[in-house]
C-alpha positions in Angstrom: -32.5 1.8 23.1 -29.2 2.4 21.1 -28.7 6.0 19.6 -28.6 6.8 16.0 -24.9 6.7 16.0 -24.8 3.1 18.3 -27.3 1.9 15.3 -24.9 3.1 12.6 -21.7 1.9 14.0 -23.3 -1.6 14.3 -24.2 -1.3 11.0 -20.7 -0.8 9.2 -19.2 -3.0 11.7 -21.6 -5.8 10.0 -20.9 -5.0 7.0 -16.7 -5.4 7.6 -17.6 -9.0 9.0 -20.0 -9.6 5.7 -17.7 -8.9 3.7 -14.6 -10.3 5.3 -16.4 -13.6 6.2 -15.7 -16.4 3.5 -19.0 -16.4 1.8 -19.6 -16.1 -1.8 -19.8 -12.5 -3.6 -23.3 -13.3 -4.2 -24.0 -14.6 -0.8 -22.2 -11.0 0.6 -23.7 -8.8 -1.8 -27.4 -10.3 -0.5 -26.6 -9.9 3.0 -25.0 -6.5 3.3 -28.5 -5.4 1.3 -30.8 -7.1 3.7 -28.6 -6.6 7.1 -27.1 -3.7 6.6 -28.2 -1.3 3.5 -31.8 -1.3 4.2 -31.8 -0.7 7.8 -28.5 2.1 7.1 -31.4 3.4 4.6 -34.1 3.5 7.5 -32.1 5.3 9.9 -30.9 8.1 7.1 -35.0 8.0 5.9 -35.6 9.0 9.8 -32.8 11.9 10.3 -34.1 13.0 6.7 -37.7 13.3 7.5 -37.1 14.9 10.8 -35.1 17.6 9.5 -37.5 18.6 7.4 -40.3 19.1 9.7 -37.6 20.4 11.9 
């Protein structure tokens, strides 16, 4: 299983290829949410929630 930081890194490295792929602004704008700002949101929700009961 990749680490929080492997997960991350994939992340922004998606988002570069979303938005320097030759889709339309609207087309980027609904894939970065879905494939990389909701699971970048996850992973933050995680590290928040452990350091609080941490």
């Amino acid at each position: 299983m990749p680490t929080t930081l492997e997960q991350e890194e994939y992340l922004y490295r998606r988002a570069i290829d979303i938005i320097e792929s030759a889709d339309t602004d609207l087309d980027k704008e609904e894939l970065l949410f879905k494939e990389v700002w909701v699971p970048l949101a996850a992973l933050y929700k995680e590290r928040m929630s452990a350091s609080k009961t941490g």
